[in-house]
MARMAR-937594 format. One record per residue (C-alpha): residue number from 1; residue in one letter; x, y negated, z negated. Coordinates in steps of 0.2 Angstrom, whole numbers, plus 2048, in hexadecimal, padded with zeros to 3 digits. Each point is the difference from the previous one (the first is absolute). Layout:
# MARMAR-937594
@seq->NUM | type->A | x->X | y->Y | z->Z .
...
This chain:
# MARMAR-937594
@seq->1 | type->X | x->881 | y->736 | z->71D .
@seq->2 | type->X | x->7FF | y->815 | z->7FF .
@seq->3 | type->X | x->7EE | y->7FD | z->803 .
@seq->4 | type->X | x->802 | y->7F6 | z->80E .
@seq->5 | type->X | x->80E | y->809 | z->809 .
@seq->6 | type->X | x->7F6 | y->811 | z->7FE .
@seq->7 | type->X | x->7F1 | y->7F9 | z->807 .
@seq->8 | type->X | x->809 | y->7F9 | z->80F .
@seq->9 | type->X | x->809 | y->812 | z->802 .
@seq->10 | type->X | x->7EE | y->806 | z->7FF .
@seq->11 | type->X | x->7FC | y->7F4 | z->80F .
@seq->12 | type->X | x->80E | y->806 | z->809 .
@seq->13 | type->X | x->7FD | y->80F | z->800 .
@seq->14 | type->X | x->7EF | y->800 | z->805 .
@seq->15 | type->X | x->805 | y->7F5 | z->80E .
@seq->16 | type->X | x->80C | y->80D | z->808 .
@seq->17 | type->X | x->7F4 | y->80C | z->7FC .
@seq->18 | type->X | x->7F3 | y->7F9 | z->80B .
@seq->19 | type->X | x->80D | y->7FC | z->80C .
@seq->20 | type->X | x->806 | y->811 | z->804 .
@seq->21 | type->X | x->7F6 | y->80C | z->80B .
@seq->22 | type->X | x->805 | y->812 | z->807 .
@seq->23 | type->X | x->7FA | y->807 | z->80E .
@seq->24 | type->X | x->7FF | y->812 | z->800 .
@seq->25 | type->X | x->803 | y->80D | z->80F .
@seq->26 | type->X | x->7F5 | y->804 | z->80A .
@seq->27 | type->X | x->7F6 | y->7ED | z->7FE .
@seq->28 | type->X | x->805 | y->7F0 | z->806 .
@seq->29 | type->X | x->7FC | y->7EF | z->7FA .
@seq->30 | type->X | x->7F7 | y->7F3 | z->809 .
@seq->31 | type->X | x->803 | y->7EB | z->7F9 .
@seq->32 | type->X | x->7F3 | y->7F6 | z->80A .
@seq->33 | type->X | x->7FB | y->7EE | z->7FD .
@seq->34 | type->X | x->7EF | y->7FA | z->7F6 .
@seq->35 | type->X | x->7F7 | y->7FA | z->811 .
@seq->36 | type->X | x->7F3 | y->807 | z->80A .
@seq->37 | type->X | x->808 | y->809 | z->80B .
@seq->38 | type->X | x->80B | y->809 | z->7F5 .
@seq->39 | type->X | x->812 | y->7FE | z->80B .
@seq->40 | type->X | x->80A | y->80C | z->7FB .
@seq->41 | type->X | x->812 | y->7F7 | z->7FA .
@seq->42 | type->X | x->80A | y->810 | z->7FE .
@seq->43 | type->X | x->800 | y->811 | z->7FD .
@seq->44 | type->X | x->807 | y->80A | z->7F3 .
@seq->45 | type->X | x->809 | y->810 | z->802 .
@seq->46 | type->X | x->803 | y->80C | z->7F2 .
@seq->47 | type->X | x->80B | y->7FA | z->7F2 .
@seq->48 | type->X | x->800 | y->7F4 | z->7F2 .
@seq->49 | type->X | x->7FE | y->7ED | z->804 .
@seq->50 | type->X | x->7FE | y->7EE | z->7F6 .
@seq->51 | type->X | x->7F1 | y->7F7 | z->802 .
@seq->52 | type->X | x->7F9 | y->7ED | z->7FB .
@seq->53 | type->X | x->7F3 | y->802 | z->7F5 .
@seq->54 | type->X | x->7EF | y->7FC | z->800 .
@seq->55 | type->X | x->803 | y->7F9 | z->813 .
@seq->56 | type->X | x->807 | y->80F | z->80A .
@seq->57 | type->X | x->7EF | y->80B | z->805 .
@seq->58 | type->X | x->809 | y->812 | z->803 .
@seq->59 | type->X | x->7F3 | y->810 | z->805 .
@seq->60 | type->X | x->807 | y->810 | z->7FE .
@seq->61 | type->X | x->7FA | y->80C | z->80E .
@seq->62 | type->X | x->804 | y->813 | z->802 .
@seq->63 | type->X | x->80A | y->800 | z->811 .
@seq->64 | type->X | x->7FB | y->814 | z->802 .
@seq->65 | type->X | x->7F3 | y->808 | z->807 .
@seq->66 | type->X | x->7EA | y->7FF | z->7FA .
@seq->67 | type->X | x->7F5 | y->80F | z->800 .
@seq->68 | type->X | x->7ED | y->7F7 | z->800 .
@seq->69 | type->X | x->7F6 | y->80D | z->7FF .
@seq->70 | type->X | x->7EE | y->802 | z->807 .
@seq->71 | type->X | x->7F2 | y->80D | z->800 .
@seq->72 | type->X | x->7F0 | y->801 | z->80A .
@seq->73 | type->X | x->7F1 | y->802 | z->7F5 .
@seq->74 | type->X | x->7F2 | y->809 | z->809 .
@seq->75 | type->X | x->806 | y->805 | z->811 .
@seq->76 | type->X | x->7F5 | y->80A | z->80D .
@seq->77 | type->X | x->806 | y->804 | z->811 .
@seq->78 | type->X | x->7F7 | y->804 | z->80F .
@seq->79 | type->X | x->7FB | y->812 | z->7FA .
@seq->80 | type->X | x->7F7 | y->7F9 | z->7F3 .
@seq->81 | type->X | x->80F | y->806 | z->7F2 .
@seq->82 | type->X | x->803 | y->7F6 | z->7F3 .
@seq->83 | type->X | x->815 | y->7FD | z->7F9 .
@seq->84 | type->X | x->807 | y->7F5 | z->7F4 .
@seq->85 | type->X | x->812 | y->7FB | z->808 .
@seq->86 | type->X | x->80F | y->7F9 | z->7F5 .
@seq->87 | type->X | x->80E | y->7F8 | z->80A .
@seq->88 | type->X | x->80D | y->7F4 | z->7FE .
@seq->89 | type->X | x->809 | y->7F2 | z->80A .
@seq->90 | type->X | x->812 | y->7FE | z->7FC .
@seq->91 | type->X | x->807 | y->7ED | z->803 .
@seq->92 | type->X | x->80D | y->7F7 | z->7FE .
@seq->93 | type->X | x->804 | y->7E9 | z->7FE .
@seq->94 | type->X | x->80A | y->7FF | z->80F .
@seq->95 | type->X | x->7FD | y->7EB | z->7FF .
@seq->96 | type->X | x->7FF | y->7F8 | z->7EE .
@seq->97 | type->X | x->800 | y->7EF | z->806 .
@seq->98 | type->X | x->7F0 | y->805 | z->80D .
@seq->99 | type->X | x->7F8 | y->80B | z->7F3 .
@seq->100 | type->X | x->802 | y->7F3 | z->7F2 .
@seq->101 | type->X | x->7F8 | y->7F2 | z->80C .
@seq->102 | type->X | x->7F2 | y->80D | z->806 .
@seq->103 | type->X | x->7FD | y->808 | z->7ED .
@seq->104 | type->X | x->806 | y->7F6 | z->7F4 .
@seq->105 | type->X | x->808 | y->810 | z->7FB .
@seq->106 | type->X | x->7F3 | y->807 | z->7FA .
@seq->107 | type->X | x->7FF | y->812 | z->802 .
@seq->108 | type->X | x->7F0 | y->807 | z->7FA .
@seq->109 | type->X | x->7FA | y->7F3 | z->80E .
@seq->110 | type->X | x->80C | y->807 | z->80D .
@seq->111 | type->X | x->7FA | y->815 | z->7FB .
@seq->112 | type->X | x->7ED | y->7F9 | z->802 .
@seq->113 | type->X | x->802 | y->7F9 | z->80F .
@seq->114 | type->X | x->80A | y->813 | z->807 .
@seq->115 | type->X | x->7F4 | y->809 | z->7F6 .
@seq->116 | type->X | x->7F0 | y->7FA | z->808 .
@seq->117 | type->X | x->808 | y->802 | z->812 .
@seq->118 | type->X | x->804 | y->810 | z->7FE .
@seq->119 | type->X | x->7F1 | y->806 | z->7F8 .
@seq->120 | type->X | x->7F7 | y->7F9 | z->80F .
@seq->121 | type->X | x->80B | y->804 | z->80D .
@seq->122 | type->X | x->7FE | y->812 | z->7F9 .
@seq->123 | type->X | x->7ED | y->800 | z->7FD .
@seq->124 | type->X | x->7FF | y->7F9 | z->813 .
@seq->125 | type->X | x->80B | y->80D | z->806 .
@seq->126 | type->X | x->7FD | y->80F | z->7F9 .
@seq->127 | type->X | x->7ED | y->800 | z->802 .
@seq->128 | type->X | x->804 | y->807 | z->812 .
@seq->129 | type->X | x->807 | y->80F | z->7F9 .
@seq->130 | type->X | x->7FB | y->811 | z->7F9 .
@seq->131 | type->X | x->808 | y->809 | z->7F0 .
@seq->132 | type->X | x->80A | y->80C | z->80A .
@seq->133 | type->X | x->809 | y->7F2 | z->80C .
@seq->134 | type->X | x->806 | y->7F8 | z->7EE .
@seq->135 | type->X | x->803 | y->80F | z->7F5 .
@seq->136 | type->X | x->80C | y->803 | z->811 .
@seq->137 | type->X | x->808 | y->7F0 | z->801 .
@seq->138 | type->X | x->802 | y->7FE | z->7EE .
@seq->139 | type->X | x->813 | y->804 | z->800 .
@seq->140 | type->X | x->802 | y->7F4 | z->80D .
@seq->141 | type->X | x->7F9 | y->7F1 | z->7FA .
@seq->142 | type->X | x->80E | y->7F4 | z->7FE .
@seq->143 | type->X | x->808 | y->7F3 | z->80A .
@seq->144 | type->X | x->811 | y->7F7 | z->7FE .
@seq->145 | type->X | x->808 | y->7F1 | z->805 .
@seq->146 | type->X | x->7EC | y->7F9 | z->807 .
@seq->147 | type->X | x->80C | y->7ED | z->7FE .
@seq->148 | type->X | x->806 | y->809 | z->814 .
@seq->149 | type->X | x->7EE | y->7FE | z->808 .
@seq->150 | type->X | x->803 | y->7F5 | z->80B .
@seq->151 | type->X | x->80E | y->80B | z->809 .
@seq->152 | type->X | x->7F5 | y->80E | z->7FE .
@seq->153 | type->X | x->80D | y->80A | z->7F6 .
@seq->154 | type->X | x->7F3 | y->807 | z->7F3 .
@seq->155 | type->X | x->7FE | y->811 | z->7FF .
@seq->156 | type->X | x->7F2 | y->807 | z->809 .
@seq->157 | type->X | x->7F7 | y->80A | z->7F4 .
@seq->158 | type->X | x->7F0 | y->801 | z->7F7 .
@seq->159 | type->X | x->801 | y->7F0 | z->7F7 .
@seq->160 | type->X | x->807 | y->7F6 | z->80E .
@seq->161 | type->X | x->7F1 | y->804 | z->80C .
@seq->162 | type->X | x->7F3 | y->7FB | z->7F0 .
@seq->163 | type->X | x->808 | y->7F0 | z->7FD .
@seq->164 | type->X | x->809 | y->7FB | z->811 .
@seq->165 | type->X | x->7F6 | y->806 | z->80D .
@seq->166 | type->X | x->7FB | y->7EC | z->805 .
@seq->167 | type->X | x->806 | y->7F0 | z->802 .
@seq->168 | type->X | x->7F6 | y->7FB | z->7EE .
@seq->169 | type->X | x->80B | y->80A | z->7F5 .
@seq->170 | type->X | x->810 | y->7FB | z->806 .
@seq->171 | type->X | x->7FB | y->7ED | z->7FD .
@seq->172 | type->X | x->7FC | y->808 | z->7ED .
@seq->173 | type->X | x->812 | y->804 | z->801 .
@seq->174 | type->X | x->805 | y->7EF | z->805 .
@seq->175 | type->X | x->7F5 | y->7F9 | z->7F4 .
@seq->176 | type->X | x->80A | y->808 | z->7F4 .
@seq->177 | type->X | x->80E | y->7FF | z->805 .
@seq->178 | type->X | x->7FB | y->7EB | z->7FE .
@seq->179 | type->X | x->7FE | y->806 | z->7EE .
@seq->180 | type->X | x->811 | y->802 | z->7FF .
@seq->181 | type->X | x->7FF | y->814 | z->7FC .
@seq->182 | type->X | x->802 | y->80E | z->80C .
@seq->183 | type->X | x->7F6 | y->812 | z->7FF .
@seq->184 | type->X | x->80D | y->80F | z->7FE .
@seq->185 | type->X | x->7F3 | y->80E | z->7FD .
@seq->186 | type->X | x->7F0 | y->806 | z->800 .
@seq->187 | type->X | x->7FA | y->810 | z->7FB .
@seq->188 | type->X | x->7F0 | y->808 | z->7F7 .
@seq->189 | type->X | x->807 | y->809 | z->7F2 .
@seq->190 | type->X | x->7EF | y->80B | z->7FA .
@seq->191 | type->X | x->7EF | y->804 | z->80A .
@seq->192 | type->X | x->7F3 | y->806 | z->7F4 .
@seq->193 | type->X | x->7F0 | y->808 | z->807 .
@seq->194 | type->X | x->7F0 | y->801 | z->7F8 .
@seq->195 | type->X | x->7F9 | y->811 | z->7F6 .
@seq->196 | type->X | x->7F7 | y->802 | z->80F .
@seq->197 | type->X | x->80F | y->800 | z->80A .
@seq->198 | type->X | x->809 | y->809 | z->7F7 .
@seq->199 | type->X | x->7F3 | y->80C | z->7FF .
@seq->200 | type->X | x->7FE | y->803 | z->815 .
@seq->201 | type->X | x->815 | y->800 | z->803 .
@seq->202 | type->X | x->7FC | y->810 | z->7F0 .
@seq->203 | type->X | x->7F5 | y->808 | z->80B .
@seq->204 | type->X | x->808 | y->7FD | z->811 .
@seq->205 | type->X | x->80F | y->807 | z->7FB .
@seq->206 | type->X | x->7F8 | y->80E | z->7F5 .
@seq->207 | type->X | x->7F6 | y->804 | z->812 .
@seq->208 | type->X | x->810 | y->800 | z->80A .
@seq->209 | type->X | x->809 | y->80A | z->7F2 .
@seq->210 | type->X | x->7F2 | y->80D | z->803 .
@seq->211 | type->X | x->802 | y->7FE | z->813 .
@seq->212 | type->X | x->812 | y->805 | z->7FE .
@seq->213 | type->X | x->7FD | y->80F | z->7F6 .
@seq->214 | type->X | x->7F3 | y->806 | z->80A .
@seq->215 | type->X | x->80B | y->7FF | z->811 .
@seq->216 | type->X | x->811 | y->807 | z->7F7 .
@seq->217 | type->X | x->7F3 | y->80C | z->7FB .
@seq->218 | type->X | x->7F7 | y->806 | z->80F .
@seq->219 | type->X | x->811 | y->7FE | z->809 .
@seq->220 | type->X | x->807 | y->80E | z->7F2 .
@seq->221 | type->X | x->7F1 | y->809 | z->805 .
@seq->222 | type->X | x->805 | y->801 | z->812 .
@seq->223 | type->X | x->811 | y->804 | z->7FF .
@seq->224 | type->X | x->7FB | y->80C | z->7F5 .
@seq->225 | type->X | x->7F4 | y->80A | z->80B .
@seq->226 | type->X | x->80D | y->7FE | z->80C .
@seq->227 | type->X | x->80D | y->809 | z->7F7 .
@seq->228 | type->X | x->7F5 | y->80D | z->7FD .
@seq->229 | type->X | x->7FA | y->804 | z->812 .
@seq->230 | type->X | x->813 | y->7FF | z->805 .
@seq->231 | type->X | x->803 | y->80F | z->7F0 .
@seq->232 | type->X | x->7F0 | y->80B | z->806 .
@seq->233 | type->X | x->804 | y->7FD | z->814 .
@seq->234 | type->X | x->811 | y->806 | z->7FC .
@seq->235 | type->X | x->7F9 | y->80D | z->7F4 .
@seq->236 | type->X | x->7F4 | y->806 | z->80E .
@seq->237 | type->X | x->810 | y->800 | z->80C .
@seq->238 | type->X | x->80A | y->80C | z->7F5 .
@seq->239 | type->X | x->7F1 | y->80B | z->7FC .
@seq->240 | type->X | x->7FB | y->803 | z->814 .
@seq->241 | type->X | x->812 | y->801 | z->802 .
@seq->242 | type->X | x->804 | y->80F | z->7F3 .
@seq->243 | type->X | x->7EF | y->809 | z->806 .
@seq->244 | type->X | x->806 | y->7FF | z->813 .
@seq->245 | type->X | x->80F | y->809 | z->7F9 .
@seq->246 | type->X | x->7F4 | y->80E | z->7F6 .
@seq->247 | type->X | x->7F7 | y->804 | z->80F .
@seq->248 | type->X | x->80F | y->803 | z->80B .
């Protein structure tokens, strides 16, 4: 009778184990049914919960914000100079019952699919450019809230002309916006230039360096020759002055 009662606590025990989940800040938890389309019943906020086991399907999902990151292999731009550039694009769910029914909620599928329009938004892009026109723009290569294109209240900057300058790209951010996620950032976070690049900017600022010094120097040169002829000029005054006195 022991037996049986401590294998029925056992079952017990298991059963509320299985029973109670815990969502955790900063996530939320999605139940959806078994269909095909995956209709989102409720969703979960943070906090502890009871479940049916075995028939409730709930996801967890990180309610904060992605960083998919990107880089561009082999670039050249229209000077013939080749970069490698790392960027990232910084996301957010903004519709778990619309990104569920578009991704399964799958997010290695989602990253791909933000990876590979980046990449070729930049490629495209980019390829009209020289070194110096990035290098410059570097620091300004982010946009925020891109979910506002349609108003027109993105921030005019280097990124926003590269990837909203047409009609094409703001459909993109409808597209994903269908995706149920919303693009907060983007922004190259390191450009790295060939040896042979390297190797040019070395000696284009090692040849202005030496332009520099050889102005400040011929500009020393000539103040300095001034000075003098001031000093023998006044030199010359005072000597004709004290012999004019002599001779009377």
């Amino acid at each position: 009778m022991c037996k049986y009662l401590i294998y029925l606590l056992i079952i017990i025990l298991n059963f509320l184990y299985l029973s109670i989940f815990i969502i955790n800040e900063g996530y939320i938890g999605v139940y959806f049914n078994n269909d095909k389309n995956h209709n989102i019943i409720k969703i979960y906020k943070p906090g502890l919960y009871f479940q049916v086991p075995f028939l409730n399907q709930i996801k967890i999902l990180n309610s904060g914000l992605f960083n998919t990151n990107f880089q561009i292999q082999k670039f050249i731009l229209k000077n013939k100079i080749d970069l490698v550039i790392k960027s990232y694009v910084m996301w957010k769910i903004v519709d778990y019952k619309q990104y569920f029914l578009k991704t399964n909620g799958n997010l290695i599928q989602t990253e791909i699919y933000i990876k590979k329009y980046f990449s070729d938004k930049l490629q495209l892009k980019l390829d009209k450019l020289n070194i110096k026109k990035v290098l410059n723009n570097n620091h300004d290569f982010s946009v925020k809230n891109l979910s506002n294109c349609e108003n027109n209240n993105f921030k005019e900057n280097f990124v926003s002309k590269l990837f909203f300058q047409n009609d094409n790209n703001k459909i993109f951010i409808k597209n994903l916006l269908n995706l149920g996620i919303d693009i907060i950032d983007v922004r190259i976070k390191k450009i790295i230039l060939s040896k042979n690049m390297l190797k040019s900017i070395i000696n284009r600022i090692s040849y202005e360096l030496k332009f520099i010094i050889y102005n400040e120097k011929n500009k020393t040169k000539k103040i300095v020759k001034e000075i003098k002829n001031k000093i023998n000029n006044k030199n010359i005054k005072i000597s004709n002055k004290f012999k004019h006195k002599s001779c009377l």
